[in-house]
Backbone as XML, in Angstrom:
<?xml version="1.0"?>
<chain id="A" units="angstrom">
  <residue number="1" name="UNK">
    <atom name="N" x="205.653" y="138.046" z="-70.511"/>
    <atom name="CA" x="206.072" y="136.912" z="-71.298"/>
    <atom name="C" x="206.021" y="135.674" z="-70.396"/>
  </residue>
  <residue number="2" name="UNK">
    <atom name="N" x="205.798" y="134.776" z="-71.108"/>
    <atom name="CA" x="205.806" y="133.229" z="-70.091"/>
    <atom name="C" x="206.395" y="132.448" z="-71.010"/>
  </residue>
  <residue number="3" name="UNK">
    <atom name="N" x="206.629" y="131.468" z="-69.920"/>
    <atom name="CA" x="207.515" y="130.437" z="-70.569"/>
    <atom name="C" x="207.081" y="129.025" z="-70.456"/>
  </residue>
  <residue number="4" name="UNK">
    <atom name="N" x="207.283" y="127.742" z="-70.939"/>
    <atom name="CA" x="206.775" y="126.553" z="-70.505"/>
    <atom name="C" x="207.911" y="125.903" z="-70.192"/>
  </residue>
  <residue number="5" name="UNK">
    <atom name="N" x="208.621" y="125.347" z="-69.610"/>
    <atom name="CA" x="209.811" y="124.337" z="-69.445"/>
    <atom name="C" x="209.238" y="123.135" z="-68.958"/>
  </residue>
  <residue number="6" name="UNK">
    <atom name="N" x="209.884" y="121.736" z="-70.121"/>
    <atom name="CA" x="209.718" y="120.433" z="-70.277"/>
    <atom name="C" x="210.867" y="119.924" z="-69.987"/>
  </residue>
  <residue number="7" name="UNK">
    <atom name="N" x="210.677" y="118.775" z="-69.325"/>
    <atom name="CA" x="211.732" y="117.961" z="-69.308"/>
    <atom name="C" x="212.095" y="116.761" z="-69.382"/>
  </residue>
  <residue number="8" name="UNK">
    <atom name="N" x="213.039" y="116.304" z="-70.134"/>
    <atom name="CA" x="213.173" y="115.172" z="-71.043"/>
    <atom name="C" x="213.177" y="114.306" z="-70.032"/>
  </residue>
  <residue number="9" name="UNK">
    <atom name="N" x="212.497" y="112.817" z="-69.993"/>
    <atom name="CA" x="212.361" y="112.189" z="-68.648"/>
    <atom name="C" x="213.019" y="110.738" z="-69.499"/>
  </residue>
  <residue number="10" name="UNK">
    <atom name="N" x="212.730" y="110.884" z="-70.579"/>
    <atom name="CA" x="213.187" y="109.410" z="-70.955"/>
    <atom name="C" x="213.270" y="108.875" z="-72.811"/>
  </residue>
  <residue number="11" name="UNK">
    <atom name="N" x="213.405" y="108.102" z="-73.442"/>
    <atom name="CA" x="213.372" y="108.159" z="-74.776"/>
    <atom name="C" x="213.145" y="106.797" z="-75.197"/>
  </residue>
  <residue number="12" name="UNK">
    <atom name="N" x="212.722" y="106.434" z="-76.352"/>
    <atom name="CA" x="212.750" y="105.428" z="-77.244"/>
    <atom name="C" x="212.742" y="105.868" z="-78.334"/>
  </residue>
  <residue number="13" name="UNK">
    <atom name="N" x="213.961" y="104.036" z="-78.386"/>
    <atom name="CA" x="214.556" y="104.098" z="-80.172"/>
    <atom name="C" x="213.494" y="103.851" z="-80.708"/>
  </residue>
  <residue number="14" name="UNK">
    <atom name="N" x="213.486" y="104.549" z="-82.172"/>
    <atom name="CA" x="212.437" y="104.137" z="-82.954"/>
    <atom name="C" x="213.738" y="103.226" z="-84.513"/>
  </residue>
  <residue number="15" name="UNK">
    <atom name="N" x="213.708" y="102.086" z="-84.684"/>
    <atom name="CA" x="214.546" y="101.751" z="-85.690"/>
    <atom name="C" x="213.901" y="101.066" z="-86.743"/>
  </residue>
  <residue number="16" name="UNK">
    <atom name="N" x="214.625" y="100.378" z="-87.487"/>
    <atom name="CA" x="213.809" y="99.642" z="-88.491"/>
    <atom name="C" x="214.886" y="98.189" z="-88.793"/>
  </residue>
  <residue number="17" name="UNK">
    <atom name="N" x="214.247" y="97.822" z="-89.529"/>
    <atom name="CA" x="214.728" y="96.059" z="-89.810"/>
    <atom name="C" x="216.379" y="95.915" z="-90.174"/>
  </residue>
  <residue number="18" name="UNK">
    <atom name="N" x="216.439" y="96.492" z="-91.225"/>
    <atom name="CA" x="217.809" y="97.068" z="-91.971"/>
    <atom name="C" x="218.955" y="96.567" z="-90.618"/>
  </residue>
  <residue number="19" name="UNK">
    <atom name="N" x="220.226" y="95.759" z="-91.968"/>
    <atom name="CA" x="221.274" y="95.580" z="-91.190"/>
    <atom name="C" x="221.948" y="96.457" z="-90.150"/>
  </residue>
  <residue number="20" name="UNK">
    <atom name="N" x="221.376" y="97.774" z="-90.617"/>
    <atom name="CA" x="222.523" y="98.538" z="-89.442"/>
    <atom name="C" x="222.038" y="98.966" z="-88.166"/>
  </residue>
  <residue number="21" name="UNK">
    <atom name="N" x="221.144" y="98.310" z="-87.887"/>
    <atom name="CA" x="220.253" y="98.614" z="-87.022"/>
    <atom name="C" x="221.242" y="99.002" z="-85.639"/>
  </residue>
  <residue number="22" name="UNK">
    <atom name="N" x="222.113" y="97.819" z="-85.852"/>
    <atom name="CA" x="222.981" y="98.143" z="-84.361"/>
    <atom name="C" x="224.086" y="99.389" z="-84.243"/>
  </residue>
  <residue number="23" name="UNK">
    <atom name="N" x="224.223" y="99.304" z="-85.176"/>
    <atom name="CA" x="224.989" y="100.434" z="-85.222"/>
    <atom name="C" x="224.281" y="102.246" z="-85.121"/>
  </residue>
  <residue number="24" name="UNK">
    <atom name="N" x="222.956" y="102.163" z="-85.579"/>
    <atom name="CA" x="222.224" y="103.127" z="-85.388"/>
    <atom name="C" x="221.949" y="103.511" z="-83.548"/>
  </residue>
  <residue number="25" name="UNK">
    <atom name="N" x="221.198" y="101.935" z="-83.219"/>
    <atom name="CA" x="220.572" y="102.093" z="-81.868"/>
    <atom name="C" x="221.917" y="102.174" z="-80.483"/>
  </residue>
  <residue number="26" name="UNK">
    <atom name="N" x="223.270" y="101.839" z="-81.373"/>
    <atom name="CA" x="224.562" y="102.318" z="-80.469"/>
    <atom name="C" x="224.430" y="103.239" z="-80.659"/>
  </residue>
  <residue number="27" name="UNK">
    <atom name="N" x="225.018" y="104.663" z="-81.445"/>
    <atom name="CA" x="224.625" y="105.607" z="-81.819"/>
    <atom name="C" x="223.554" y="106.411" z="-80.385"/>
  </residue>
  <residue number="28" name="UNK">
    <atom name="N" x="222.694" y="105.986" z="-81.231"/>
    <atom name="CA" x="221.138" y="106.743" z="-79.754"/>
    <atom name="C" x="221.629" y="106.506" z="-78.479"/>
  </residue>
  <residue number="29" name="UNK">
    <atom name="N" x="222.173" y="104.935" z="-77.801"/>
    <atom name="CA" x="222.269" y="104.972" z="-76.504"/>
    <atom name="C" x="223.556" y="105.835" z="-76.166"/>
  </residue>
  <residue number="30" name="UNK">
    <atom name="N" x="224.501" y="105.879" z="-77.159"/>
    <atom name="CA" x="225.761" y="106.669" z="-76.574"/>
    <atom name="C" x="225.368" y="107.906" z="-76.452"/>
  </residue>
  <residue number="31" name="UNK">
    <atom name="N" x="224.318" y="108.274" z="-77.040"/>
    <atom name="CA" x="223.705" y="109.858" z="-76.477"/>
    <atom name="C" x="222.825" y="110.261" z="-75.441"/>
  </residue>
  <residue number="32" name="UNK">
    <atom name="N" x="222.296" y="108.681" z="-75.770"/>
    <atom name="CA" x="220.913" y="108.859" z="-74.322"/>
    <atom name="C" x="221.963" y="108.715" z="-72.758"/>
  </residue>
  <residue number="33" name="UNK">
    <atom name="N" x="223.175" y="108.405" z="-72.690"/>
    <atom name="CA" x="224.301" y="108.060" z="-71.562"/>
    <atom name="C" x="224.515" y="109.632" z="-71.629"/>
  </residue>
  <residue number="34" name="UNK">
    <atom name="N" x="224.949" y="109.729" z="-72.551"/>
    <atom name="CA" x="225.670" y="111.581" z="-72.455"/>
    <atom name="C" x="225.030" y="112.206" z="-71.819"/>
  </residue>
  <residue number="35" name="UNK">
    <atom name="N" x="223.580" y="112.180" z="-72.484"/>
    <atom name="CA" x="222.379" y="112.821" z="-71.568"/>
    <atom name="C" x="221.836" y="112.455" z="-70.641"/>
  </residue>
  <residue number="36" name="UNK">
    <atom name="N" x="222.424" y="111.806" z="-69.823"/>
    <atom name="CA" x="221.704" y="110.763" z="-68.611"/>
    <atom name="C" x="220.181" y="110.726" z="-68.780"/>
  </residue>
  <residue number="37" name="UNK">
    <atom name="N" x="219.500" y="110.106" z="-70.013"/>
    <atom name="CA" x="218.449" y="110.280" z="-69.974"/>
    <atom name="C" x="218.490" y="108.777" z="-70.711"/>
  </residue>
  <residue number="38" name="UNK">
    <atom name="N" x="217.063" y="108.387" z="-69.623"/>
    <atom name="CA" x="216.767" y="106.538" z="-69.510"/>
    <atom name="C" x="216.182" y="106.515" z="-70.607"/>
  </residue>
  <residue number="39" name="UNK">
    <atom name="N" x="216.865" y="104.747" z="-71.398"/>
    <atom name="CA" x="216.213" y="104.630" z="-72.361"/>
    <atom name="C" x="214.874" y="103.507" z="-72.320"/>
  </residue>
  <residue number="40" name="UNK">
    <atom name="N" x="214.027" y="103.618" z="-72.647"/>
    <atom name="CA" x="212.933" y="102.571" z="-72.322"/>
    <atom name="C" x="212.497" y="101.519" z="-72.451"/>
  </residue>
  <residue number="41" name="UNK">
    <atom name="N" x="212.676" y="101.491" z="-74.209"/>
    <atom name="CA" x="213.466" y="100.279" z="-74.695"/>
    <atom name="C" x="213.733" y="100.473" z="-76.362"/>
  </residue>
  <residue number="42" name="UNK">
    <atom name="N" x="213.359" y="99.658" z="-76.991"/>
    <atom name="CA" x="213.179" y="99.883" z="-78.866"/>
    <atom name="C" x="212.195" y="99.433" z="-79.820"/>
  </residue>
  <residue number="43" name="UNK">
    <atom name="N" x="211.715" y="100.318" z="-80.322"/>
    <atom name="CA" x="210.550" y="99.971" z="-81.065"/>
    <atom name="C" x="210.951" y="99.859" z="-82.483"/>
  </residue>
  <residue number="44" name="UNK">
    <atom name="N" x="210.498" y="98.829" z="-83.357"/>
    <atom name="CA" x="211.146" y="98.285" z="-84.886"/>
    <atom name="C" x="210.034" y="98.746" z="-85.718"/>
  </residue>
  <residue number="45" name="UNK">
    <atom name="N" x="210.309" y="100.066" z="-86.856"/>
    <atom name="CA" x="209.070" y="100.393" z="-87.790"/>
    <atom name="C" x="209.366" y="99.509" z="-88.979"/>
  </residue>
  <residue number="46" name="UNK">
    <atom name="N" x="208.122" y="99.059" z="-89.718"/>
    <atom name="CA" x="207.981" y="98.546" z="-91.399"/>
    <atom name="C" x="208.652" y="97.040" z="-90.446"/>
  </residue>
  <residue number="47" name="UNK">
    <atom name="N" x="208.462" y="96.705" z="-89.533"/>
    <atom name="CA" x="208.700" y="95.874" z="-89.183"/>
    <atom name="C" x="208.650" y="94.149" z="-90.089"/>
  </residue>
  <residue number="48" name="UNK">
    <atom name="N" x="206.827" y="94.312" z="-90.244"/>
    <atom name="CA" x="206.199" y="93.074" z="-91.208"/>
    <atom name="C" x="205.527" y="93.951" z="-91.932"/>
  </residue>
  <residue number="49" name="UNK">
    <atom name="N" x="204.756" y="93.265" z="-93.122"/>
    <atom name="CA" x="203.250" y="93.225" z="-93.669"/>
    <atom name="C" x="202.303" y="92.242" z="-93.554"/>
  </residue>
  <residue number="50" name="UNK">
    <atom name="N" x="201.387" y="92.305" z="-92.805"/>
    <atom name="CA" x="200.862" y="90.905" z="-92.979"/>
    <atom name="C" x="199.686" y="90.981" z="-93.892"/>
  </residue>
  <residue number="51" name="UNK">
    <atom name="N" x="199.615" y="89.738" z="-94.639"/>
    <atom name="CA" x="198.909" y="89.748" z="-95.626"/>
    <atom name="C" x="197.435" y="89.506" z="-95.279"/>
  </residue>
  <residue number="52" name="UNK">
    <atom name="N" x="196.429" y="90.598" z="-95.741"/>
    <atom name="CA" x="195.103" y="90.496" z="-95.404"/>
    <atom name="C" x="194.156" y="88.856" z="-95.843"/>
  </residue>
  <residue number="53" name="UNK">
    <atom name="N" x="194.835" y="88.790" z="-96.838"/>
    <atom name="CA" x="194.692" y="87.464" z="-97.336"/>
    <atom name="C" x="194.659" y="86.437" z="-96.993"/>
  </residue>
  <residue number="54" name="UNK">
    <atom name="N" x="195.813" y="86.085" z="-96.379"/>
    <atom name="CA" x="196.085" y="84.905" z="-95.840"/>
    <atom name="C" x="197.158" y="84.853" z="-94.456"/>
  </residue>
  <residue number="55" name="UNK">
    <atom name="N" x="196.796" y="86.031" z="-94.382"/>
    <atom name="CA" x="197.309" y="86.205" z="-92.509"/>
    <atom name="C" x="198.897" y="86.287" z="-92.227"/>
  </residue>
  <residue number="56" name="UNK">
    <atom name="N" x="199.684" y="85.760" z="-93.547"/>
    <atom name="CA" x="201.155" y="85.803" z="-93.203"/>
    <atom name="C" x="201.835" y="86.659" z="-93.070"/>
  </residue>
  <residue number="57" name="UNK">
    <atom name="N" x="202.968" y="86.723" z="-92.409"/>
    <atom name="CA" x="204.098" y="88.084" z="-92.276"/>
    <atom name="C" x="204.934" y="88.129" z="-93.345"/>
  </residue>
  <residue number="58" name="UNK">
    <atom name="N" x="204.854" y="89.218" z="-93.578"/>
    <atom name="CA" x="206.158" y="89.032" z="-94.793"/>
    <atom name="C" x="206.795" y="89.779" z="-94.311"/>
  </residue>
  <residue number="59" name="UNK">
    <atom name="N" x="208.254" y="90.069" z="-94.162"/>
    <atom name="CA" x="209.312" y="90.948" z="-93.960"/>
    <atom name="C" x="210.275" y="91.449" z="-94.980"/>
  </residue>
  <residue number="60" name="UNK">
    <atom name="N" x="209.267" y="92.385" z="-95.310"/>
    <atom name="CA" x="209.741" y="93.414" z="-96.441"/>
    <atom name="C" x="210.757" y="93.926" z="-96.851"/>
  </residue>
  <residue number="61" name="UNK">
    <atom name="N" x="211.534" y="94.689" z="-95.687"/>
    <atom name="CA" x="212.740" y="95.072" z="-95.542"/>
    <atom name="C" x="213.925" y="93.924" z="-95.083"/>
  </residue>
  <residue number="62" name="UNK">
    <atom name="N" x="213.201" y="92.978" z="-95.165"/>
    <atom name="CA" x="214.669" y="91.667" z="-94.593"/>
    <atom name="C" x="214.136" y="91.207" z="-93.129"/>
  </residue>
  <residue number="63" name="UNK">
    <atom name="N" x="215.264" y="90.779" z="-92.982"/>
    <atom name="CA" x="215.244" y="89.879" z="-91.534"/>
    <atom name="C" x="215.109" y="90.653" z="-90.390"/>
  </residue>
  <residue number="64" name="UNK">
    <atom name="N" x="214.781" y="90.909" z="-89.384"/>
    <atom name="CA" x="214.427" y="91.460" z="-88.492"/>
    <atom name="C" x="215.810" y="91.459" z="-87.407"/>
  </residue>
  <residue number="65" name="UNK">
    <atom name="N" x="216.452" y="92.548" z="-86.938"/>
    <atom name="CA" x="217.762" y="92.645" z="-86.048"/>
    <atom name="C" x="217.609" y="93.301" z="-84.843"/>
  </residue>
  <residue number="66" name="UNK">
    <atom name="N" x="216.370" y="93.546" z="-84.791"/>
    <atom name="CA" x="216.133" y="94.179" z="-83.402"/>
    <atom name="C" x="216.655" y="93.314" z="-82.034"/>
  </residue>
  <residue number="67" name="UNK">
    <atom name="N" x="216.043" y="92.160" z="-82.159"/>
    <atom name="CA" x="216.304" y="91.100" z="-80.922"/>
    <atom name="C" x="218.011" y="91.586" z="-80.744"/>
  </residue>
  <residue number="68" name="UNK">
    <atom name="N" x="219.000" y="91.585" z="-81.512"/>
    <atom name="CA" x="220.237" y="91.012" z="-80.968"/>
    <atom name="C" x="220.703" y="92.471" z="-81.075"/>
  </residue>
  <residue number="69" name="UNK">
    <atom name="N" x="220.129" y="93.514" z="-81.486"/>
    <atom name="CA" x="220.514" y="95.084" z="-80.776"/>
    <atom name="C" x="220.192" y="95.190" z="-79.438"/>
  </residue>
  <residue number="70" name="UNK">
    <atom name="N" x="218.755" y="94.580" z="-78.900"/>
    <atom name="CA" x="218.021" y="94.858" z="-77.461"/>
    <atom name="C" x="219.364" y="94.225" z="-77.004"/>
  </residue>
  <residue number="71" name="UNK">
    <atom name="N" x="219.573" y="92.554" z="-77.096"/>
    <atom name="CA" x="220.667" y="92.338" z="-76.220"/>
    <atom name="C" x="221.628" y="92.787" z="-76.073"/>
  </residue>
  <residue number="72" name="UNK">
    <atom name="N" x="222.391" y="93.348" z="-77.399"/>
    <atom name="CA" x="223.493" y="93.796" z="-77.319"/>
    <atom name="C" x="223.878" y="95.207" z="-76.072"/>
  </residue>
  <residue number="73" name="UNK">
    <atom name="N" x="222.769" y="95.917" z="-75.605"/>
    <atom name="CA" x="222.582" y="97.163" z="-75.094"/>
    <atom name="C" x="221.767" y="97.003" z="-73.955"/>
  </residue>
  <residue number="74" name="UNK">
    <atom name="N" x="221.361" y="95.777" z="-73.845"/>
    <atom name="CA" x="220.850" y="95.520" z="-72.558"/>
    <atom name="C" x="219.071" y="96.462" z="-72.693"/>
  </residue>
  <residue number="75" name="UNK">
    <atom name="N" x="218.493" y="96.094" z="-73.790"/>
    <atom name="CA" x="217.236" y="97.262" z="-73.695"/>
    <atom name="C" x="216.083" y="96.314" z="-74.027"/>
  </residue>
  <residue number="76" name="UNK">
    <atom name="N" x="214.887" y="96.558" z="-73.989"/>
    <atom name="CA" x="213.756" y="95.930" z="-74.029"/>
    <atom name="C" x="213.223" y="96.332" z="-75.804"/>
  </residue>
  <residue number="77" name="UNK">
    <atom name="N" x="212.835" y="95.583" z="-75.790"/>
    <atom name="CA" x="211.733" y="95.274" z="-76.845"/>
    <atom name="C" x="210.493" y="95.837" z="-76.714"/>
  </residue>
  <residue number="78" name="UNK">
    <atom name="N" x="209.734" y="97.060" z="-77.103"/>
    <atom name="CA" x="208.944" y="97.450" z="-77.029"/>
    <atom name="C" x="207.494" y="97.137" z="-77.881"/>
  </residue>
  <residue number="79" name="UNK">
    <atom name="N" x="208.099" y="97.143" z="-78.989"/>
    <atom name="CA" x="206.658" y="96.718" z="-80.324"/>
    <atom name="C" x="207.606" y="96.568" z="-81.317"/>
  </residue>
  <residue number="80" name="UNK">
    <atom name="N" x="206.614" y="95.673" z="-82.627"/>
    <atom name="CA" x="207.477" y="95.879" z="-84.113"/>
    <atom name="C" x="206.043" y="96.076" z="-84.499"/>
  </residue>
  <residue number="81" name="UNK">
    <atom name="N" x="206.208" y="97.380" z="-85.340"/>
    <atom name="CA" x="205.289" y="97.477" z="-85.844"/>
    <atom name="C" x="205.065" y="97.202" z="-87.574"/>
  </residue>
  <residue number="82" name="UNK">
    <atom name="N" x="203.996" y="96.935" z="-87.990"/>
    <atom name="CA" x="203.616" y="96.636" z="-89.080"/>
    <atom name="C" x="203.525" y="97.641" z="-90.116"/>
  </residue>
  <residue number="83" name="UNK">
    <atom name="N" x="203.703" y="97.067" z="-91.833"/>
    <atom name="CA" x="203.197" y="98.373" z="-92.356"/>
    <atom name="C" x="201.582" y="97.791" z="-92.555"/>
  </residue>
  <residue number="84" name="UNK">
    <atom name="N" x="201.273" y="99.134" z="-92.438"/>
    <atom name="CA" x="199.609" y="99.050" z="-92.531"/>
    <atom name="C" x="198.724" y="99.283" z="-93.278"/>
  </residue>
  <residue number="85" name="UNK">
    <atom name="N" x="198.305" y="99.482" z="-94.443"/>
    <atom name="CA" x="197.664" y="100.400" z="-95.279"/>
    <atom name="C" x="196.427" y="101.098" z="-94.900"/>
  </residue>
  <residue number="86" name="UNK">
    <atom name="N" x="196.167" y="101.045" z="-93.713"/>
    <atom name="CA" x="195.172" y="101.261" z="-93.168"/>
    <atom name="C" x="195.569" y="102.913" z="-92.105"/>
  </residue>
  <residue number="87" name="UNK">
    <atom name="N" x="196.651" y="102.825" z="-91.582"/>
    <atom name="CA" x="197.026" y="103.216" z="-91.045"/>
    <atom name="C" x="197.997" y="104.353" z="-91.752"/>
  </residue>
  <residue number="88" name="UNK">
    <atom name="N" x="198.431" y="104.119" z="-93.174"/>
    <atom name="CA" x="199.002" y="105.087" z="-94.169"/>
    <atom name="C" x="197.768" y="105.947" z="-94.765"/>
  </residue>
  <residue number="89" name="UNK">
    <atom name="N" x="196.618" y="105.449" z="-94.660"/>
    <atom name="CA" x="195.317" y="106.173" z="-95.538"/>
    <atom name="C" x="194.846" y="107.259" z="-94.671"/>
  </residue>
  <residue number="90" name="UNK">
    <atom name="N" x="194.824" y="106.741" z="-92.816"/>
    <atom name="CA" x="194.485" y="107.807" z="-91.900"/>
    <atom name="C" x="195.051" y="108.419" z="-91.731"/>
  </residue>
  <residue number="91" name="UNK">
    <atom name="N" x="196.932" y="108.372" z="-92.119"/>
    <atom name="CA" x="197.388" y="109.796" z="-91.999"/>
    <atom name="C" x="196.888" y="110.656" z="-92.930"/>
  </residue>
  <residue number="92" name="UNK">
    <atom name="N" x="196.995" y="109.853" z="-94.256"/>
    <atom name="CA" x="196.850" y="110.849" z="-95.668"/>
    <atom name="C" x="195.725" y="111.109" z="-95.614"/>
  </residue>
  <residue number="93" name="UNK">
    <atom name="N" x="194.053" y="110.603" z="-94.611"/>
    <atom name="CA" x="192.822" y="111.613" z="-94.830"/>
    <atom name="C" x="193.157" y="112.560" z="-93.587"/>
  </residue>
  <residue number="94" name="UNK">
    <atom name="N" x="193.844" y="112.230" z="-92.783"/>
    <atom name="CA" x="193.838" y="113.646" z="-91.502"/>
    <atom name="C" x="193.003" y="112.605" z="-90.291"/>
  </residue>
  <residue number="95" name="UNK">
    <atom name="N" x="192.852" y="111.455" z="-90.204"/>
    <atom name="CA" x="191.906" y="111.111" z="-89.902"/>
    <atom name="C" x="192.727" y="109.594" z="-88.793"/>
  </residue>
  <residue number="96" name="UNK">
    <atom name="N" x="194.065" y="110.205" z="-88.335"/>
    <atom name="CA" x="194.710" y="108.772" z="-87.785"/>
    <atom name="C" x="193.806" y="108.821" z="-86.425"/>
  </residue>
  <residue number="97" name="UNK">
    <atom name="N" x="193.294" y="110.161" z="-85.384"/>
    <atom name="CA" x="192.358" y="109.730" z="-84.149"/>
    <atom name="C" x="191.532" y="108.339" z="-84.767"/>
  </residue>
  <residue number="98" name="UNK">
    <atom name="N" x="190.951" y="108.070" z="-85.453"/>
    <atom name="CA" x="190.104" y="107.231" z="-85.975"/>
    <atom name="C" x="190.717" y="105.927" z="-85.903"/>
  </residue>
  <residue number="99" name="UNK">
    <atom name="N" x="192.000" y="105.890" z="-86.410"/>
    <atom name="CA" x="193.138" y="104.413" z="-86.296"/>
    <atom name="C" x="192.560" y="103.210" z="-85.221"/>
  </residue>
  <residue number="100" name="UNK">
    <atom name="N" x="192.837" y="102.099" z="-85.423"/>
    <atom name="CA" x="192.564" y="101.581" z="-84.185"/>
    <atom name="C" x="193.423" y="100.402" z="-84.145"/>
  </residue>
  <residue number="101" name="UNK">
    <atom name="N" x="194.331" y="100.230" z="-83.355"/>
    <atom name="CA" x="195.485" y="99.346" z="-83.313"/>
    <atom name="C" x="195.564" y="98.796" z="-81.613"/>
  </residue>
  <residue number="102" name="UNK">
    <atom name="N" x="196.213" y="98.021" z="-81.325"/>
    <atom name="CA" x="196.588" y="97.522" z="-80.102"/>
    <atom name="C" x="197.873" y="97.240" z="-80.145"/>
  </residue>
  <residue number="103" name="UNK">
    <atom name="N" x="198.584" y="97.237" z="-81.280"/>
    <atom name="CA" x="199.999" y="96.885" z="-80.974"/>
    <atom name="C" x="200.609" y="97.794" z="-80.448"/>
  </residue>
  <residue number="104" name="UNK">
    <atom name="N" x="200.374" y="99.248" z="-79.970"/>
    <atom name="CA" x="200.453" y="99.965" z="-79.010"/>
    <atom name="C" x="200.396" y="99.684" z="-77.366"/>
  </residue>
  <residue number="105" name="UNK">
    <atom name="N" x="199.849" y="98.788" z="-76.881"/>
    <atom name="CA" x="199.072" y="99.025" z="-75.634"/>
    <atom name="C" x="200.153" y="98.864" z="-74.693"/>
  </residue>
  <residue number="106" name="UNK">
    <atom name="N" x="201.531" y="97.720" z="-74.897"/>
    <atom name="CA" x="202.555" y="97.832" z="-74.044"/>
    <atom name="C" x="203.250" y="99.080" z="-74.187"/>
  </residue>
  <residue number="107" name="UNK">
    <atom name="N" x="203.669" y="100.375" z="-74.783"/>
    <atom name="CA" x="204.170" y="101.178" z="-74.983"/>
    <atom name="C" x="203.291" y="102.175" z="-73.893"/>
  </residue>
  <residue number="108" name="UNK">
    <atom name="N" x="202.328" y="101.772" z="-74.203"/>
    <atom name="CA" x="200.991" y="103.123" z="-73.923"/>
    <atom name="C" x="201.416" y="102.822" z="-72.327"/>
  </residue>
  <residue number="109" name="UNK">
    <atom name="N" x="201.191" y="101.696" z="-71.916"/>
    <atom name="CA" x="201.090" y="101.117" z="-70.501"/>
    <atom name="C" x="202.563" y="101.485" z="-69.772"/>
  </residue>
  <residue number="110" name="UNK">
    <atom name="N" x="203.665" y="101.773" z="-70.773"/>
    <atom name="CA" x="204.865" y="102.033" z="-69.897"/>
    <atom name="C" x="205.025" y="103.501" z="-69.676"/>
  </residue>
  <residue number="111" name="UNK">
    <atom name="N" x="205.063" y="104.407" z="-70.775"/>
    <atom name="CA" x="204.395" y="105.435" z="-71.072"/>
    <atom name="C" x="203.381" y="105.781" z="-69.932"/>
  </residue>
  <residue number="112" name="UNK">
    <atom name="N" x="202.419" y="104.950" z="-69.178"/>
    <atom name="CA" x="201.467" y="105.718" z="-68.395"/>
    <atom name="C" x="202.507" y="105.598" z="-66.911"/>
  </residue>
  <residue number="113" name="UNK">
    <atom name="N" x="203.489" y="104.507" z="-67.023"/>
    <atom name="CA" x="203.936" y="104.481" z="-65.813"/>
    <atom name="C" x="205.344" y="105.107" z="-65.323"/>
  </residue>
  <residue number="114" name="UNK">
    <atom name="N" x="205.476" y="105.842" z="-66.682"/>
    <atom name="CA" x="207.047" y="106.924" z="-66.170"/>
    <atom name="C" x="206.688" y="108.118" z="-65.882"/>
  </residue>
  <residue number="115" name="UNK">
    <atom name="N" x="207.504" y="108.236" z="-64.697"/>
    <atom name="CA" x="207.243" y="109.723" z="-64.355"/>
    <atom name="C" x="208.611" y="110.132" z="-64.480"/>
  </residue>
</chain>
């Protein structure tokens, strides 16, 4: 028999726009402390939509509360990501390798640099 053992090196919040945001991403850090495990920073989903149309953001779910959770907890800002329809179609064909986004690349880049 074999075994694989992983080990948790670090985490990010994944949250969303919604008022309770702070109260959620307290929540996560009072666990990521329990677990002495570093948090990296916070990433905001359904963040915007921006309109193919005419380029604007709309904020779907409301006002955006991430900024004054990061401060509140002392954590970084990682990405807000967008909804995409582009990016909802490649999950639903099987086909997200194909995706092609950059609002990833600071995540990817911190991500390459934790050990």
């Amino acid at each position: 028999m074999s075994y694989i053992f992983c080990r948790l090196i670090a985490i990010i919040i994944v949250t969303s726009p919604q008022e309770l945001v702070s109260m959620i991403v307290g929540k996560a850090v009072k666990m990521a402390a329990m677990m002495q495990i570093p948090i990296l920073g916070l990433i905001e989903n359904y963040s915007y939509f921006q309109c193919p149309d005419n380029g604007k953001k709309y904020h779907i779910f409301g006002p955006s509360h991430l900024q004054a959770a990061a401060d509140a907890y002392g954590l970084k800002i990682l990405a807000e990501l967008p909804i995409d329809p582009d990016l909802a179609a490649a999950c639903d064909s099987g086909n997200i390798e194909n995706y092609q986004t950059n609002i990833l690349d600071n995540v990817i880049n911190i991500l390459k640099n934790t050990k």
